[in-house]
C-alpha positions in Angstrom: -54.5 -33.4 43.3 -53.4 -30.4 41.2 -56.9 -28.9 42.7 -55.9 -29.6 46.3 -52.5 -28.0 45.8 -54.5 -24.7 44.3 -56.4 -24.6 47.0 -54.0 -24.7 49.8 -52.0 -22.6 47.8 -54.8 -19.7 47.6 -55.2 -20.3 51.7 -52.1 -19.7 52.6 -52.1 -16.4 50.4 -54.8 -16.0 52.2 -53.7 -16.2 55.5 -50.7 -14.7 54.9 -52.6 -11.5 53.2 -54.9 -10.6 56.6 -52.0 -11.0 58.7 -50.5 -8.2 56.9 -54.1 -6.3 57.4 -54.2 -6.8 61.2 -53.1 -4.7 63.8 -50.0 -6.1 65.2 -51.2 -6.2 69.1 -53.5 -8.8 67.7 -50.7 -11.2 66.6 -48.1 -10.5 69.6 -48.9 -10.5 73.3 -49.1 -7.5 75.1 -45.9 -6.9 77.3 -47.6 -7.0 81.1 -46.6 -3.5 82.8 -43.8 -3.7 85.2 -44.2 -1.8 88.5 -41.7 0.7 88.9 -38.6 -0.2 91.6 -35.7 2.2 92.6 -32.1 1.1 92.6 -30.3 2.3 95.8 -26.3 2.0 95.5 -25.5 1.8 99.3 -22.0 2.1 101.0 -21.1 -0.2 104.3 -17.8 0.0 105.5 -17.5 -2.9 108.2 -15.2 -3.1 111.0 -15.3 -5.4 114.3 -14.4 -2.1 116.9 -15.9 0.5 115.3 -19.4 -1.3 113.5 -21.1 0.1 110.2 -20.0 2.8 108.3 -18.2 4.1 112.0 -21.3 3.8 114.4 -23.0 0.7 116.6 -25.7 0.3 115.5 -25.0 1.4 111.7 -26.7 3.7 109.5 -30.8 2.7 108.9 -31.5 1.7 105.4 -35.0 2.4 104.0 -36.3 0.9 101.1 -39.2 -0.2 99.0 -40.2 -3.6 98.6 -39.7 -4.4 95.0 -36.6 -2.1 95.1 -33.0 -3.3 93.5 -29.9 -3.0 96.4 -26.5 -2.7 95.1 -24.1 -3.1 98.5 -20.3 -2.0 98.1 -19.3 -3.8 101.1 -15.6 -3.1 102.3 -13.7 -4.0 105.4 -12.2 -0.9 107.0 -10.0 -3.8 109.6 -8.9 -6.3 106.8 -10.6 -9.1 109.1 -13.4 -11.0 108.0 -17.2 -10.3 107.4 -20.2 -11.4 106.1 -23.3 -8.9 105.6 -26.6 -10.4 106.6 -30.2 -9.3 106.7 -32.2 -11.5 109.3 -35.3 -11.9 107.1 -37.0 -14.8 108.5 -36.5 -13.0 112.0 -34.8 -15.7 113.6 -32.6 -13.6 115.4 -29.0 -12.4 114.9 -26.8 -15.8 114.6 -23.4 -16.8 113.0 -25.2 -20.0 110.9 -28.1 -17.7 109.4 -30.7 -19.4 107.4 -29.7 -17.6 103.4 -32.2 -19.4 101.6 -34.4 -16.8 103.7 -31.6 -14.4 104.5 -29.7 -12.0 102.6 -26.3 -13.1 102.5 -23.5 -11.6 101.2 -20.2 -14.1 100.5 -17.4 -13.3 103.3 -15.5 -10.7 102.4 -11.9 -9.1 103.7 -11.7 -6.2 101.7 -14.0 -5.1 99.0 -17.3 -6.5 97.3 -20.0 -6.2 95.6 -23.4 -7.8 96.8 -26.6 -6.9 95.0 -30.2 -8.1 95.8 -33.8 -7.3 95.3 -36.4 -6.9 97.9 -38.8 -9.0 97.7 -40.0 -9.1 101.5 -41.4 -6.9 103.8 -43.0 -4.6 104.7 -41.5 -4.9 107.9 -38.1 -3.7 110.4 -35.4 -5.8 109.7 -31.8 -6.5 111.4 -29.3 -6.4 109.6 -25.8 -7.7 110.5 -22.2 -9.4 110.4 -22.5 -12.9 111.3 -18.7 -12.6 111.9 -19.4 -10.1 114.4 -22.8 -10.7 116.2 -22.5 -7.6 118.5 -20.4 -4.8 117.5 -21.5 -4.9 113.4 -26.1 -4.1 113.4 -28.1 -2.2 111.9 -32.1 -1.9 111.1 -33.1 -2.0 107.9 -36.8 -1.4 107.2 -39.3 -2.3 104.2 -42.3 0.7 105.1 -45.7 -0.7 103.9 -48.1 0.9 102.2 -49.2 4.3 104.0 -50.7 8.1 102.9 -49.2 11.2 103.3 -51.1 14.3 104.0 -50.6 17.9 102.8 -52.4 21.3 103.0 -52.4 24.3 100.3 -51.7 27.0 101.3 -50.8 25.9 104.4 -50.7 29.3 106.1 -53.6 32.2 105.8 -53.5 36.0 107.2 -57.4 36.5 107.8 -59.3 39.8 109.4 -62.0 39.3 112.1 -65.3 38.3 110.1 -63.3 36.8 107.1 -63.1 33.4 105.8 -60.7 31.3 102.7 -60.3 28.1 101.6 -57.7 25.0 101.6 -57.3 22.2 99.9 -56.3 18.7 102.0 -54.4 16.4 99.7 -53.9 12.4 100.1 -50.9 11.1 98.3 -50.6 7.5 98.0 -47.2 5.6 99.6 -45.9 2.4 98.8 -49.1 1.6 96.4 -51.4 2.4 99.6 -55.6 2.3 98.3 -58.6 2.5 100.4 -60.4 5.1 102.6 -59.4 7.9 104.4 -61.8 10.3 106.7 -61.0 13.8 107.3 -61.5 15.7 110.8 -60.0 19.0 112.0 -59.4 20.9 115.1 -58.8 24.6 116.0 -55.6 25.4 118.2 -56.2 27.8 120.2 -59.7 27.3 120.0 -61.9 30.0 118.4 -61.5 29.3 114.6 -64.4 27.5 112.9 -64.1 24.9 109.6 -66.9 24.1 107.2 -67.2 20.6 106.3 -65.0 18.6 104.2 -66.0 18.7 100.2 -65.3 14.7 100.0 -65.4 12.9 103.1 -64.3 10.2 103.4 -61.7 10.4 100.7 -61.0 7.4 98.5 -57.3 7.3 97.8 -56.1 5.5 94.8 -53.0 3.4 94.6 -50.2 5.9 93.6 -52.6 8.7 93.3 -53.9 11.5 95.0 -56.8 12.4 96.5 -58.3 15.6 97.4 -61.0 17.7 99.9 -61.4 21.0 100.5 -62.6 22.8 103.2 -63.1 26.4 104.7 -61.5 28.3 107.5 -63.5 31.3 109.2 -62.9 33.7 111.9 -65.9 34.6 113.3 -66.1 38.2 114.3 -64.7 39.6 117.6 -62.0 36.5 117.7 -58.8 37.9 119.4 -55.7 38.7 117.1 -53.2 35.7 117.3 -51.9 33.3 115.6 -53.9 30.0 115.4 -53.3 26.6 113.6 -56.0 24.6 112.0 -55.1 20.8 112.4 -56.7 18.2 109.6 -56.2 14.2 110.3 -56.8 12.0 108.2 -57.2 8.3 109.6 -58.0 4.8 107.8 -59.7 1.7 109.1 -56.2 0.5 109.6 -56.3 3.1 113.1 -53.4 4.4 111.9 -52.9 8.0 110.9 -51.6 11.3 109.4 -52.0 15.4 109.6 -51.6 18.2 108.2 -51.2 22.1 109.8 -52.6 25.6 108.4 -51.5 28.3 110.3 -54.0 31.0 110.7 -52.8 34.8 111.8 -55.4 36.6 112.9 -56.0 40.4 112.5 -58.1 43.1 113.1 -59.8 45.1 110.7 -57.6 48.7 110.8 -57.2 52.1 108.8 -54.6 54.6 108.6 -54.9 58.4 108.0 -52.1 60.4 106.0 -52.3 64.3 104.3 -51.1 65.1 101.0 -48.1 67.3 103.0 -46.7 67.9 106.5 -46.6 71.2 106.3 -48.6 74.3 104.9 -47.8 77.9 105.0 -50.4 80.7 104.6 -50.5 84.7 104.2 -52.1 86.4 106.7 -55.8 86.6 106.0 -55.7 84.4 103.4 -56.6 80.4 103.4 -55.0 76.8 102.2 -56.1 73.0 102.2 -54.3 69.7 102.5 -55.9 66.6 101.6 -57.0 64.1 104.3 -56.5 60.2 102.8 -57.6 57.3 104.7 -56.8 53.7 103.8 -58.4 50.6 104.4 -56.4 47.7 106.4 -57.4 43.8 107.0 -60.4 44.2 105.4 -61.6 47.0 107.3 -65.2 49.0 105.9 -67.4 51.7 107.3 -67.7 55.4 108.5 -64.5 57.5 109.8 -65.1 60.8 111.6 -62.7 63.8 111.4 -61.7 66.2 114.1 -59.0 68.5 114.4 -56.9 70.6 117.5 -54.7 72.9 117.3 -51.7 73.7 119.9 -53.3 77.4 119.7 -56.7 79.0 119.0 -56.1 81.3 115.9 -56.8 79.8 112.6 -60.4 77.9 111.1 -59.8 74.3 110.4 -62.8 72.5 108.5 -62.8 69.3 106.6 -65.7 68.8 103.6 -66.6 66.2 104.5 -66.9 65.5 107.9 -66.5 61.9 107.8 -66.0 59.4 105.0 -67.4 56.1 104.0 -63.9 54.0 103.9 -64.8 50.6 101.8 -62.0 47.6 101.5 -61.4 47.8 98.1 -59.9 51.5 98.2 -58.8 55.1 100.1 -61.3 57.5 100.8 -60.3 61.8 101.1 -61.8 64.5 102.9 -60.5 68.1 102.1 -58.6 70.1 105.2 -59.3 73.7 104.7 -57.1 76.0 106.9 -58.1 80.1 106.9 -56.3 82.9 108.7 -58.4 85.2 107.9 -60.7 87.6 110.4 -64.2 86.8 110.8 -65.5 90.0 111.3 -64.9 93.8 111.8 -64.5 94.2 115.3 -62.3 90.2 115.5 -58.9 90.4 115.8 -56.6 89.1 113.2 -55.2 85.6 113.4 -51.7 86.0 115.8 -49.0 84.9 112.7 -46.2 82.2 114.3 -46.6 78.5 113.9 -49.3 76.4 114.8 -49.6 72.4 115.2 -52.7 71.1 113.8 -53.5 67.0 115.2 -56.2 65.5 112.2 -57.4 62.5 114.0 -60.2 59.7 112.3 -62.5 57.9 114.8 -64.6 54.8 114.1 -65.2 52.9 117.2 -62.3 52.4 119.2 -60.2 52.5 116.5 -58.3 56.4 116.6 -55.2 57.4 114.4 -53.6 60.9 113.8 -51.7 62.7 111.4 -50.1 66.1 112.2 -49.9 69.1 109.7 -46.8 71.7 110.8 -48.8 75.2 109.9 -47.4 78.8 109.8 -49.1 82.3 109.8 -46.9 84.3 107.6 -43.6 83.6 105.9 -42.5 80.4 106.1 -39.7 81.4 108.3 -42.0 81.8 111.2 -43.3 84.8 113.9 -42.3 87.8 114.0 -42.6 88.5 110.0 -43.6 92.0 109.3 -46.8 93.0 107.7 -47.1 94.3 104.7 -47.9 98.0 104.8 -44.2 98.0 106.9 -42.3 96.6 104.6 -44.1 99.0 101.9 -43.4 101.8 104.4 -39.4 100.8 105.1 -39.1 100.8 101.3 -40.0 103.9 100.2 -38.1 105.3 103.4 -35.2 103.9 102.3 -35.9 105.3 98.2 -36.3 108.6 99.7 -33.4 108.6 101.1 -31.2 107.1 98.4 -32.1 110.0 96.4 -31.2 112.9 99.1 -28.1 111.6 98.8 -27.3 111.6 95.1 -28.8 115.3 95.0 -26.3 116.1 97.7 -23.3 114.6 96.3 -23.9 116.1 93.2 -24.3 119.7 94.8 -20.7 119.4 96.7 -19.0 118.8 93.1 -16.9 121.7 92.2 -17.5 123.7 88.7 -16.4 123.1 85.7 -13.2 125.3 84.5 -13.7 127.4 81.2 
């Protein structure tokens, strides 16, 4: 007997020892993971001549099955009501059936009425059974659906140039299954690559995602375009999504290092020539020049420039106003409006350079040897007259 006792004794020690040595999700049940439900505090203000919340029919509620309703219900006439939301769809009646039905007590000023929804989905009526006509409303339980997005969901692309977007699936209501992908140019001329995953498996309260490419093949007018993307289940139901598209055509500019430029006769000056890529646009731009008046030697080293999309390209203006030869005349000085223009294709843009022939405050300057001349003139002079004043001062007095 006294062995028995041992024993037992020396099992439950035991037993009681690898309990303390095992996890503790082995000796308690796992808690079962509650699906998460919204609580939606809701106003309704009833009255017979007036209905819900001020308006016939009242305000829609939308909510998720599974989700908790908390109703303040208050009577805006002091008379009766009862709220009532015609689950089994028997139609609006004063005896509704509340082991089906929502049902609120009667109420003739104030109360509280709470409830869970545990039906649907579906498009409910909701109602005073007081009241039959002038108190409804639709209340509706949505099923589970998708919802569809694009990023980005607008592009600026040149002639010739493509990008990418991603198409994402975002489960609703605990929606899963498939989804296929198909897309449409608006106006049409825009072309899309295949989707990356199509169809799209959607997982319940997850996302899903496809990409696809957009391209603008070249010659494709300048507008603005939108790229449609639909996404449809077996359930023939379905969403879409938008990218807008702007298209625009490959461009460059043409500016000079200064507007203006100033040169001594028979002497020489440049200004830089800086040409800019737009949209994308790459290849060769010639240079020309006019000017208002024949006169001066405009040249450009170089000629024309290889104008890539990754950065400006220069070609150097040299201006001269000098003579070209012994028996030429000289340049004419006054002002002169030179027009640079670039060419590739069809594509043309100017810049103008304001340039003067002698000083900077236009024709008619004097050259030079005049000015030279004048000045010693006028030195010449200055010094007849001190010699003369000097001669008509009177003697000094011993």
């Amino acid at each position: 007997m006294m062995l028995l006792r041992k024993v037992l004794l020396i099992g439950m020690l035991a037993f009681f020892l690898i309990g303390l040595m095992l996890p503790s999700s082995i000796l308690t049940l796992s808690s079962i993971p509650k699906a998460h439900a919204a609580s939606h505090p809701i106003r309704l203000t009833g009255a017979f001549y007036s209905g819900w919340n001020g308006s016939n029919p009242g305000p829609t509620i939308t909510v998720t099955k599974g989700d908790t309703v908390s109703l303040t219900l208050v009577s805006g006439d002091n008379a009766p009501h009862t709220f009532i939301i015609d689950v089994d769809k028997d139609g609006v009646v004063a005896s509704s059936n509340c082991s089906m039905d929502k049902c609120s007590q009667q109420f003739t000023n104030t109360v509280n009425y709470q409830f869970t929804v545990d039906f649907g989905p579906g498009t409910y009526t909701y109602y005073c059974s007081v009241h039959l006509t002038s108190m409804i409303g639709t209340f509706i339980v949505p099923g589970p659906d998708y919802g569809v997005s694009s990023n980005p969901s607008s592009l600026t692309l040149s002639q010739g140039a493509n990008s990418n977007s991603t198409v994402s699936i975002t489960s609703l209501n605990n929606f899963a299954g498939s989804v296929t992908l198909s897309s449409s140019s608006s106006p049409p001329g825009l072309q899309t690559s295949s989707f990356s995953v199509n169809p799209v498996m959607v997982p319940p309260s997850g996302i899903a995602k496809s990409n696809f490419t957009i391209s603008v093949p070249v010659g494709t007018p300048p507008a603005s375009y939108s790229i449609t993307v639909t996404a449809k289940n077996s359930t023939a139901f379905s969403h879409s999504t938008t990218v807008l598209v702007t298209v625009v055509m490959p461009d460059f500019k043409i500016s000079l290092s200064s507007s203006s430029l100033t040169i001594a006769p028979g002497s020489s000056g440049t200004v830089i020539a800086t040409l800019t890529s737009l949209n994308g646009f790459s290849g060769t731009v010639s240079l020309t020049s006019t000017l208002s008046s024949s006169g001066p030697q405009v040249l450009f080293s170089p000629t024309s420039v290889m104008l890539s999309s990754s950065g400006p390209a220069s070609s150097t203006l040299s201006v001269s106003a000098a003579t070209s030869g012994a028996y030429s005349n000289p340049v004419p000085q006054g002002n002169y409006q030179v027009n640079v223009t670039g060419t590739r294709g069809l594509l043309v843009h100017s810049a103008t350079l304001a340039l003067t022939i002698g000083s900077s405050s236009g024709a008619g300057a004097l050259p030079a040897s005049v000015i030279i001349g004048i000045g010693v003139v006028s030195a010449v002079a200055v010094v007849a007259a001190i010699v003369y004043i000097l001669r008509r001062r009177p003697s000094a007095k011993m």
